[in-house]
Structures are given as structure tokens and as C-alpha cells.
SEKE-278331 format. One line per field, with one value per residue: residue number from 0; residue in three letters; x negated, y negated, z negated of N, C-alpha, C in turn. Coordinates in Angstrom, 1 decimal. Atoms other than C-alpha are relative to their C-alpha. Layout:
residues N
n (NUM, ...)
res (Ala, ...)
neast (X, ...)
nnorth (Y, ...)
nup (Z, ...)
caeast (X, ...)
canorth (Y, ...)
caup (Z, ...)
ceast (X, ...)
cnorth (Y, ...)
cup (Z, ...)
//
This chain:
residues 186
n (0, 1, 2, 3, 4, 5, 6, 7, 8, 9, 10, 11, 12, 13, 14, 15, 16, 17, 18, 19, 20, 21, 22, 23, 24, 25, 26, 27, 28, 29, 30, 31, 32, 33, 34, 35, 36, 37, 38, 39, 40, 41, 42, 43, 44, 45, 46, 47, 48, 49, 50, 51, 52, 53, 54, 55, 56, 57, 58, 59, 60, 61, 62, 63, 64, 65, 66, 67, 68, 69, 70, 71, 72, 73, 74, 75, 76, 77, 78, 79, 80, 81, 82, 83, 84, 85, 86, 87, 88, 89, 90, 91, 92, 93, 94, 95, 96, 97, 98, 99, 100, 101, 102, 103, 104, 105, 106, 107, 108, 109, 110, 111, 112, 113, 114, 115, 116, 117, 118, 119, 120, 121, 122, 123, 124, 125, 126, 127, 128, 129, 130, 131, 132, 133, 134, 135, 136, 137, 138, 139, 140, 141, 142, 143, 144, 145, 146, 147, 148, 149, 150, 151, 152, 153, 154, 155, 156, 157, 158, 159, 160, 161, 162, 163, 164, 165, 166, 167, 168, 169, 170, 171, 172, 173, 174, 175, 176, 177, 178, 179, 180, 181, 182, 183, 184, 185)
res (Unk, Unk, Unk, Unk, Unk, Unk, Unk, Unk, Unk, Unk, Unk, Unk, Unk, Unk, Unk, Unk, Unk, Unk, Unk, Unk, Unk, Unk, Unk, Unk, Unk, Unk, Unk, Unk, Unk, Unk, Unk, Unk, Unk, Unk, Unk, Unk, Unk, Unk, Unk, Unk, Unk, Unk, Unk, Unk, Unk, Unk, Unk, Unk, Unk, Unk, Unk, Unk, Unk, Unk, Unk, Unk, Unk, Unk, Unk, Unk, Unk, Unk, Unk, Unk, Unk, Unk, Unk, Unk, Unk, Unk, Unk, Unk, Unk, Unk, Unk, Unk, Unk, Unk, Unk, Unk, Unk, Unk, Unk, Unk, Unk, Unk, Unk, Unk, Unk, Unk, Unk, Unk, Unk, Unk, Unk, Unk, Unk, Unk, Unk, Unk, Unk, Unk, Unk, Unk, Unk, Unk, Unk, Unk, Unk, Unk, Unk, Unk, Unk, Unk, Unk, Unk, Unk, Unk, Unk, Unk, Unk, Unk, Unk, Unk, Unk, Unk, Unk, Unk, Unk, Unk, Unk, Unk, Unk, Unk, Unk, Unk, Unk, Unk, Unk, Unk, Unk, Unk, Unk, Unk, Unk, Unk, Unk, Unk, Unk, Unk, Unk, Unk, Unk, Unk, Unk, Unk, Unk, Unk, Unk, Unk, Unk, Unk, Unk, Unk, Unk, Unk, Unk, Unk, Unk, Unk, Unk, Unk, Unk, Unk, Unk, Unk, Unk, Unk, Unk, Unk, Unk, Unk, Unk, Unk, Unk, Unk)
neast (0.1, -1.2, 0.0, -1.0, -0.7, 0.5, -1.2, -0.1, 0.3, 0.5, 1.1, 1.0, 1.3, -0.1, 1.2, -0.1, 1.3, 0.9, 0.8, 0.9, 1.2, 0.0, -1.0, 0.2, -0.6, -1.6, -0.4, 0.3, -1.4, -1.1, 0.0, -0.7, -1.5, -0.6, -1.2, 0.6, 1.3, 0.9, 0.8, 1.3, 1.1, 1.4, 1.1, 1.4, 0.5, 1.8, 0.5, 1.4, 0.1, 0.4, 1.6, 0.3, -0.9, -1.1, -1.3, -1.3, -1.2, -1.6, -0.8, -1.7, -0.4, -1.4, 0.6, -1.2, -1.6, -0.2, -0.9, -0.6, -1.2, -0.5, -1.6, 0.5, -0.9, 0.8, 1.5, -0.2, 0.2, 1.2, 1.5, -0.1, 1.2, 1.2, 1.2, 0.7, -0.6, -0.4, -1.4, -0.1, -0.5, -1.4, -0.8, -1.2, -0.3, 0.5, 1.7, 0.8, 0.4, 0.8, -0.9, 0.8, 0.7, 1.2, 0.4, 0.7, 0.6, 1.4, 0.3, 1.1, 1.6, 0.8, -0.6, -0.4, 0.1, 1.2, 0.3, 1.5, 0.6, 1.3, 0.5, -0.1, 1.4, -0.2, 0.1, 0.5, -1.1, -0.7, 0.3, 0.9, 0.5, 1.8, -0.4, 0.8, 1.2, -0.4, -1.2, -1.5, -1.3, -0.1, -0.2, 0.6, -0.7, 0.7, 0.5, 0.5, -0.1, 1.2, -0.2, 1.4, 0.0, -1.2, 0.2, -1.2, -0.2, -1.0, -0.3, -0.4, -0.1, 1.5, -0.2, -0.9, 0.6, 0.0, 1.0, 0.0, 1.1, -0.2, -0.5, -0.1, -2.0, -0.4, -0.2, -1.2, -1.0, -1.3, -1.3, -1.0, -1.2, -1.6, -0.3, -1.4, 0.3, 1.0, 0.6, 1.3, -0.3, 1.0)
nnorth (1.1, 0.2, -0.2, 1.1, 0.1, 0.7, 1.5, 1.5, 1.1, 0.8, -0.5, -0.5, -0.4, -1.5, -0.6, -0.4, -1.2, 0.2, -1.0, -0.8, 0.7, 1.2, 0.9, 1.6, -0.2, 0.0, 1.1, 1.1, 0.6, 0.4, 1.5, 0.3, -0.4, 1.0, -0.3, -1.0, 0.1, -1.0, 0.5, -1.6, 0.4, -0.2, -0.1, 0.2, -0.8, -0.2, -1.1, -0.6, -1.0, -1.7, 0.4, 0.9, 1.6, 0.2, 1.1, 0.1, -0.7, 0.8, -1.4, 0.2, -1.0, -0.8, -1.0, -0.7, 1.2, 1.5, 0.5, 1.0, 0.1, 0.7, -0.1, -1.0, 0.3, 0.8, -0.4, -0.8, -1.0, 0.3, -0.2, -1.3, -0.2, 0.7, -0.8, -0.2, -0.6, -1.3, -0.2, 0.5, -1.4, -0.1, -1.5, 0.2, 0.8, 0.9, 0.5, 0.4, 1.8, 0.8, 0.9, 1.0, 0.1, -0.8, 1.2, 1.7, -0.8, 0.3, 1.2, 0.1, -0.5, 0.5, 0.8, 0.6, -1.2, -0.9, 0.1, -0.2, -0.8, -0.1, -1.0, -0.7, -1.1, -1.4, -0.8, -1.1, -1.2, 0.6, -0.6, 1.5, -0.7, 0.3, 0.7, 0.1, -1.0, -1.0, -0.2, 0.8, -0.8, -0.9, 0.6, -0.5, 0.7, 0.3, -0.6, 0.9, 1.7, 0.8, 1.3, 0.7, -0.5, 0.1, -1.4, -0.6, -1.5, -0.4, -1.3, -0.4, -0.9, -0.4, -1.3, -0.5, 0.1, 1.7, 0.3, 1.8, 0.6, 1.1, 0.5, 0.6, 0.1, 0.6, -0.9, -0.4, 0.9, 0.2, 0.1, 0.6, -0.6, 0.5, 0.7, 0.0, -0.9, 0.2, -1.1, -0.4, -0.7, -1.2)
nup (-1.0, -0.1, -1.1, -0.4, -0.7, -0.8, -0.3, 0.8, -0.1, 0.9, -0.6, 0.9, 0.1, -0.1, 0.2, -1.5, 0.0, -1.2, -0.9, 0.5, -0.1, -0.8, 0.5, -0.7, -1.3, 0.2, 0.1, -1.0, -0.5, 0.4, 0.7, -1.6, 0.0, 1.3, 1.0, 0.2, 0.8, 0.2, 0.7, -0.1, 0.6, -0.4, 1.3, -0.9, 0.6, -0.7, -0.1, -1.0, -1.1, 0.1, -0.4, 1.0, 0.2, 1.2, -0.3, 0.5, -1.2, 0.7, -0.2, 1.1, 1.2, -0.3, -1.5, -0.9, 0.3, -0.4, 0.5, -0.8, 0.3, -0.8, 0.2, -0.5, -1.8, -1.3, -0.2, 0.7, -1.6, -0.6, 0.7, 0.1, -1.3, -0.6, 0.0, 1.4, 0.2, 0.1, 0.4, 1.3, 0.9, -0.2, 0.5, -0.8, -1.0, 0.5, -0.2, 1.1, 0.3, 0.6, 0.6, -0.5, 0.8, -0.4, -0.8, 0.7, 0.6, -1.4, -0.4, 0.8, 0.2, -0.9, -0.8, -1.3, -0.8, 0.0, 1.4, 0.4, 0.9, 0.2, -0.1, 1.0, 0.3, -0.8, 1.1, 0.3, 0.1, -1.2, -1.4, -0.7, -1.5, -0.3, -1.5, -0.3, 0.1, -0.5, 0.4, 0.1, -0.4, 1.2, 1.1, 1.3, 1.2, 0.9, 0.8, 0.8, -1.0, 0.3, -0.6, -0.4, -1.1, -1.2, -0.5, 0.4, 0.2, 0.0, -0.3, -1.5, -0.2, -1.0, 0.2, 0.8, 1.2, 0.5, 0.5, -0.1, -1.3, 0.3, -1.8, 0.6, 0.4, -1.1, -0.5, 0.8, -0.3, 1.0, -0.6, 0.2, 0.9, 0.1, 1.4, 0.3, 1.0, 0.4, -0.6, -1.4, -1.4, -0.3)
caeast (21.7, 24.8, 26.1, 27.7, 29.7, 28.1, 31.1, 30.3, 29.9, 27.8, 23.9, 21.6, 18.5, 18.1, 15.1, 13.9, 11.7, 9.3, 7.9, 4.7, 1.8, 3.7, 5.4, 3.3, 4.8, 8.4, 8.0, 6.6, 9.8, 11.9, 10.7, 12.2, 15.6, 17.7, 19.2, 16.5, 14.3, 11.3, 9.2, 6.2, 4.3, 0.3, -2.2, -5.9, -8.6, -12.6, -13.6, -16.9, -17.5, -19.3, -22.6, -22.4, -20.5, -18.3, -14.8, -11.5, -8.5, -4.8, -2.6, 1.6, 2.3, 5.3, 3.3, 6.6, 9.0, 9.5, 12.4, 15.0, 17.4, 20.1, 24.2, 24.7, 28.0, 25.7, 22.2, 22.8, 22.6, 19.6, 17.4, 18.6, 16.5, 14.0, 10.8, 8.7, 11.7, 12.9, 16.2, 17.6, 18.1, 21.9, 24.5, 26.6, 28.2, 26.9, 23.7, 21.7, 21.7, 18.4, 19.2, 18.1, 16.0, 13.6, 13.1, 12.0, 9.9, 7.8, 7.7, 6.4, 3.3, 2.8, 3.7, 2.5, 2.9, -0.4, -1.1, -5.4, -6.9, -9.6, -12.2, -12.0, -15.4, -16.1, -15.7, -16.9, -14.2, -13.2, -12.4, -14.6, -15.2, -19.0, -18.9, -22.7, -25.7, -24.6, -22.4, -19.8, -16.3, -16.9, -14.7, -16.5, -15.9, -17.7, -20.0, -22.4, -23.0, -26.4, -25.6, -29.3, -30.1, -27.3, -26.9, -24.1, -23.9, -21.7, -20.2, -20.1, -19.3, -22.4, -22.2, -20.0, -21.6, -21.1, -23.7, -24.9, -26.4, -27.7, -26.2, -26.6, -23.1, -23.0, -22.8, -19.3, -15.8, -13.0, -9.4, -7.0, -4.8, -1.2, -0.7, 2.6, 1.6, -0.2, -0.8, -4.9, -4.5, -5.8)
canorth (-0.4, -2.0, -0.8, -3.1, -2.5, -3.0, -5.5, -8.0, -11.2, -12.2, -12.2, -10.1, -8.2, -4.7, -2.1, -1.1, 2.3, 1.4, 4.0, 5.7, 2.5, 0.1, -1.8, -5.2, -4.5, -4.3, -7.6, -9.4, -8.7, -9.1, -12.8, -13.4, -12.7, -15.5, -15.5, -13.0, -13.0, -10.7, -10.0, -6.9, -7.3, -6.9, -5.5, -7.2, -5.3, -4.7, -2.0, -0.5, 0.4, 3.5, 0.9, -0.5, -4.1, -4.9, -6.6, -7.8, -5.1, -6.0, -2.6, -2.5, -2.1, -0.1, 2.2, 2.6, -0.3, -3.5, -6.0, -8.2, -10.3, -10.9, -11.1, -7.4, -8.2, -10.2, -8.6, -5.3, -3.1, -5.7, -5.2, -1.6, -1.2, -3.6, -2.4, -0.5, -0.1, 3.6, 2.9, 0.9, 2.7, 3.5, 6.1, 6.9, 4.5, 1.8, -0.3, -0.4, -3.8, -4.8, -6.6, -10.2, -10.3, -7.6, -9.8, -12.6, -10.2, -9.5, -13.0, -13.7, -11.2, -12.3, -15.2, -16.1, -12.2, -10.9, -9.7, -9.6, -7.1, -7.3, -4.6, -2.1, -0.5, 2.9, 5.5, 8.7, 11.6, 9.0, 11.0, 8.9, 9.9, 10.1, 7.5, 7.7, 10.4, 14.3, 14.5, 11.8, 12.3, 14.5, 14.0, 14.2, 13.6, 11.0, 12.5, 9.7, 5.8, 4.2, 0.8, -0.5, 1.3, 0.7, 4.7, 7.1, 11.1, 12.9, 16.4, 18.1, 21.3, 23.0, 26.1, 27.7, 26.4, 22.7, 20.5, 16.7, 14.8, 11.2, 8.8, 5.3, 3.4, 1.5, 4.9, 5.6, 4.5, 4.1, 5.3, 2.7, 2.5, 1.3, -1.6, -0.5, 2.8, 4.3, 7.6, 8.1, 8.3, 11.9)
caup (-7.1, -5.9, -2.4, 0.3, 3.5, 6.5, 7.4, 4.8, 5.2, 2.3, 2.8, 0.8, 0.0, 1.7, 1.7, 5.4, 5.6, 8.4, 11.0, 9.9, 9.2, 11.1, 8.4, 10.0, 13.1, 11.7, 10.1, 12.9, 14.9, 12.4, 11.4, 15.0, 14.1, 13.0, 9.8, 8.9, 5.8, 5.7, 2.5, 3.2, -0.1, 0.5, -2.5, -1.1, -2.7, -1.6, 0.1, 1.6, 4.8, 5.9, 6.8, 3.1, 4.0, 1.1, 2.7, 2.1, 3.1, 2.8, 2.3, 1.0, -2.2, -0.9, 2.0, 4.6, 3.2, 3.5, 2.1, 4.2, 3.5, 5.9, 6.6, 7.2, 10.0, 11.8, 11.7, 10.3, 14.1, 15.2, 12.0, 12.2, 15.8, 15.8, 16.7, 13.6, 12.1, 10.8, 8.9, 6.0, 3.3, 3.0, 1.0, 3.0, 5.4, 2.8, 2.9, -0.4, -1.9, -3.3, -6.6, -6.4, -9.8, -8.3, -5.5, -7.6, -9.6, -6.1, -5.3, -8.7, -8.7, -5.2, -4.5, -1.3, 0.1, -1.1, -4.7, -5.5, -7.2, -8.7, -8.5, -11.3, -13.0, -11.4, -14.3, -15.2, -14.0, -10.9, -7.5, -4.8, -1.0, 0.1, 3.3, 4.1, 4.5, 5.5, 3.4, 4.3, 4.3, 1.3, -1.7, -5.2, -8.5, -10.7, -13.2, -14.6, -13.6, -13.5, -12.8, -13.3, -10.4, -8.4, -8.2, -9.2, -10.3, -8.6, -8.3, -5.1, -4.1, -1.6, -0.5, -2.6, -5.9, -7.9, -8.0, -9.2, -6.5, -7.5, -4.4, -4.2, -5.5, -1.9, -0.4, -2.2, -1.1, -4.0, -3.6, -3.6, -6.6, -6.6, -9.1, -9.4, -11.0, -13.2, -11.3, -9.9, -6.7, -5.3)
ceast (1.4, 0.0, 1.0, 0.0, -1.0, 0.3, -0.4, -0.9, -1.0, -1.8, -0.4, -1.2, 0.2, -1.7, 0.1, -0.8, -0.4, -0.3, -1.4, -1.1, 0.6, 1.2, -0.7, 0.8, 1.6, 0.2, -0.3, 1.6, 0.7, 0.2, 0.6, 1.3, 0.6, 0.5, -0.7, -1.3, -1.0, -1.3, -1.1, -1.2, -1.7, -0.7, -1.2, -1.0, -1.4, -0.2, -1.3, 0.0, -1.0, -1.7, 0.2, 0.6, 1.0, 1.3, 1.6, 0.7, 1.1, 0.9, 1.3, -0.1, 0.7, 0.0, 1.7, 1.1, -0.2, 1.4, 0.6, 1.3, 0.6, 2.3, 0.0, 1.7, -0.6, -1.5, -0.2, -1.0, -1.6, -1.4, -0.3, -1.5, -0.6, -1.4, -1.1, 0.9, 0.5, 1.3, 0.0, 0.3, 2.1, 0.5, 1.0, 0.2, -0.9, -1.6, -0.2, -0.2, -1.5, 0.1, -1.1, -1.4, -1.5, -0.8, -1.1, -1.2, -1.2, -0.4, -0.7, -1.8, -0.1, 0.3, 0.0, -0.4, -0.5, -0.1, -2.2, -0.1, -1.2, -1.1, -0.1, -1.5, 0.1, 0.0, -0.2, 1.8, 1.0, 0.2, -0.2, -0.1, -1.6, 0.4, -1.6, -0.6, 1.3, 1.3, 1.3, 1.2, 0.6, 0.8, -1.2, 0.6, -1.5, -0.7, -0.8, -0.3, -1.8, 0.1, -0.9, -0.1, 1.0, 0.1, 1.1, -0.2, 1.4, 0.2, 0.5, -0.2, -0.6, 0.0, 0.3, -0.5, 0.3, -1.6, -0.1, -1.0, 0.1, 0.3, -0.1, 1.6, 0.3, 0.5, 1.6, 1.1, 1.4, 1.4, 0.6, 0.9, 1.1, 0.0, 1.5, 0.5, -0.7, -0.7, -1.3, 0.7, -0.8, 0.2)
cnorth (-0.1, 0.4, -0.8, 0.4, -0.7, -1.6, -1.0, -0.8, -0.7, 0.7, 1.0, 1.1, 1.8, 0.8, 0.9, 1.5, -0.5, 1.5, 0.0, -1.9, -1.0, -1.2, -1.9, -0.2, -0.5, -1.4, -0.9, -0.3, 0.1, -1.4, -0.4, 0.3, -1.1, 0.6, 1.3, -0.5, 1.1, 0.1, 1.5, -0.4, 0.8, -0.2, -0.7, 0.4, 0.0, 1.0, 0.2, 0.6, 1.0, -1.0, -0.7, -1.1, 0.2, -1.0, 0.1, 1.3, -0.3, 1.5, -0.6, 0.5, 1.1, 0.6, 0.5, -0.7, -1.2, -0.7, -1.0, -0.1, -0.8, 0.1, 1.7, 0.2, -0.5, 0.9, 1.3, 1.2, -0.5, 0.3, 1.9, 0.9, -0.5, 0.8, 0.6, 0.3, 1.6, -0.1, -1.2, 0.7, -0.2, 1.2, 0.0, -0.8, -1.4, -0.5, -0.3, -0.6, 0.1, -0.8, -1.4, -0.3, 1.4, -0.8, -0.6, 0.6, 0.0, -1.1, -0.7, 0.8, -0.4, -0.7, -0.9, 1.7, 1.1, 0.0, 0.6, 0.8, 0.1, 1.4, 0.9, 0.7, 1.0, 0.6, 1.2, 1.0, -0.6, 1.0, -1.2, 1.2, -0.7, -1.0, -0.6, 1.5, 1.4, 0.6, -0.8, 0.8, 1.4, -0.3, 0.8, -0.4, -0.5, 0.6, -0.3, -0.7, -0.4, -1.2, -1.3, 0.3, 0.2, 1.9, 0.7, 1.4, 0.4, 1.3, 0.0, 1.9, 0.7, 1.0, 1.1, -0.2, -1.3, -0.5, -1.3, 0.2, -1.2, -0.8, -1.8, -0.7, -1.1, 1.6, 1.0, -0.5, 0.5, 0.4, -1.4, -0.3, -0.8, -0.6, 0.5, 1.5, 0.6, 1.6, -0.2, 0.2, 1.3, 0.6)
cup (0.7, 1.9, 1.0, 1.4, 0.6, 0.6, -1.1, 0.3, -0.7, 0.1, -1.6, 0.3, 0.2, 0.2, 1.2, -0.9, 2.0, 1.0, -0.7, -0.1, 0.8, -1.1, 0.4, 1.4, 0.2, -0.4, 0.8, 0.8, -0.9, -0.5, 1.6, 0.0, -0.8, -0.8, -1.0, -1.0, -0.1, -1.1, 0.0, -1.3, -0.2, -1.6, 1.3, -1.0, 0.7, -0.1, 1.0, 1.2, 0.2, 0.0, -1.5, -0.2, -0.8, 1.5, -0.3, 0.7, -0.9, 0.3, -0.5, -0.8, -0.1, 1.4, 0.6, -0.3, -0.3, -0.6, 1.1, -0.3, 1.2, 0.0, 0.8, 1.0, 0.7, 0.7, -0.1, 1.2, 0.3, -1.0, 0.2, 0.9, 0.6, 0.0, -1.5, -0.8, -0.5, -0.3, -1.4, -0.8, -0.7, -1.0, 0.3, 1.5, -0.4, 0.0, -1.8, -0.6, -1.1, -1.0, 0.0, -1.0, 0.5, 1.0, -0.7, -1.0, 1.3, -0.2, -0.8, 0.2, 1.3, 0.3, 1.4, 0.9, -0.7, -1.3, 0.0, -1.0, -0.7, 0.1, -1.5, -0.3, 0.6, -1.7, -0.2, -0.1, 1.5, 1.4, 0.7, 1.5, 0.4, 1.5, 0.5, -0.2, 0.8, -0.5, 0.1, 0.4, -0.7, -1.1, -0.9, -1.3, -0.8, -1.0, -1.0, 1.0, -0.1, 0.6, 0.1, 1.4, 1.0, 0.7, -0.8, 0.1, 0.0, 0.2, 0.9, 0.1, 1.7, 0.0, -0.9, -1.8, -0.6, 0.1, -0.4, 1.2, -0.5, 1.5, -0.6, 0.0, 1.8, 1.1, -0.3, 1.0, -1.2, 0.8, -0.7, -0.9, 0.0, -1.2, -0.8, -0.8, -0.3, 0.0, 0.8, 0.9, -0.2, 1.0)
//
């Protein structure tokens, strides 16, 4: 990645790191800065709540960073410590340039911010968090599907022993997976 002098004149594309969960925060004030582009790209995905409702959630693909392009003599200090904010990423004295084909790469798979997910089958060997009955808040691991029955076998660990327990599949909640690779979450 090419690196450029805070002093220059010429705009381009840099890579913020946000404060902990606040990368909406960072781009709100930073679309308030002239001269200031802001691109925070959002996976939207379905997830279950603890009472069963299926609903939309909008996460970053890039948990704690964010993209802005601006002239980095003019804006450089104010994007530095705008609110939400943490740092741009830098080596050195140098700011990071972002190259522009990556950019345009985001802006393809999402083009208006947000990239859709579709929901993925559940699968046999999946780690899943229990988010109903006594056990919530348990992780387990997939074990077999019954998808007549809207019901799921899973392994859980019960006083000091494994066991299946059949559960039904609204009583589940899926981890999240990162389109962007092709590491299970865990």
C-alpha cells in the first residue's frame, strides 16, 4: 500500500480504525466534514431473537474500520479527532493510502453501503448459541438437523458429561460469518 505525507495536497482513500463498536458513530461525524467521503461497508443478515422473531441486523464487514476519502493537508487533524474515531492507519509519520481499485471493489459488492446475505443452511458440526429455555447463553455444537420438525440435535456439555438434547431450531442463534472469509467464526 502506497504511503503519502500528511502535507499532500492530492485527495485519497485512507483506512480509519474506529473506537470499540462505534464505527456508525465515526461516520456520522465524519459525513459532516467538508471535502469528506465516508464509506462503512454493512453485511445485513437474519438473525433470531431470544423470543424467536426472525429480523433484519446490519453489522461491518470490517468490525473497527471504516474508509475515507479526503485531502490529507486540509482534513487530515479533523478526521484524525472526530468523534468515534481511534486513528488512521499510518507508518510512521505517513498515512496509508487505500488503493483506489479496492475501493471500487467495495462499492461493487455493495453498492449502496450494505451487502445481503443470504441465510446459509444450518449444518451438521456448526457452533450455535442456545438463546432460549435454561440453557441459554450456552454454546453447542450441531450434531443432527430435523428440518421436518423444525428441531435440531445438539451437543451440550451438563455437568461435566456431553450430551444431545433435541431443541427446537427457533430456539438457536447462528454466529455471524464474515463474507470476506472463509474462517467459522468461533
Amino acid at each position: 500500500m502506497p504511503l503519502i505525507s500528511v502535507l499532500s495536497e492530492e485527495p485519497g482513500w485512507f483506512c480509519l480504525r474506529s473506537q470499540p463498536r462505534r464505527e456508525r458513530s465515526a461516520q456520522r461525524t465524519l459525513m459532516t466534514l467538508p471535502g469528506v467521503e465516508v464509506i462503512l461497508p454493512l453485511a445485513r443478515f437474519p438473525q433470531q431473537s431470544a423470543k424467536g422473531a426472525k429480523r433484519q441486523v446490519q453489522e461491518p464487514i470490517f468490525p473497527n474500520y471504516l474508509f475515507c476519502r479526503f485531502i490529507p493537508c486540509e482534513s487530515a487533524r479533523k478526521v484524525q479527532y472526530s468523534q468515534g474515531v481511534s486513528y488512521i492507519l499510518k507508518r510512521g509519520d505517513d498515512l496509508v493510502a487505500v488503493p483506489e481499485r479496492i475501493i471500487r471493489e467495495i462499492k461493487t459488492i455493495a453498492p449502496s453501503g450494505v451487502l445481503d446475505l443470504a441465510p446459509k443452511p444450518l449444518f451438521q458440526g456448526e457452533q450455535i448459541r442456545l438463546i432460549q429455555g435454561i440453557f441459554s447463553g450456552t454454546d453447542a455444537k450441531v450434531v443432527a438437523l430435523a428440518p421436518a420438525n423444525d428441531r435440531v440435535k445438539v451437543l451440550l456439555e451438563i455437568l461435566g458429561s456431553e450430551q444431545e438434547i433435541s431443541i427446537p431450531i427457533t430456539a438457536i442463534k447462528r454466529n455471524f460469518e464474515n463474507p470476506f472469509h472463509g474462517d467459522k467464526p468461533g
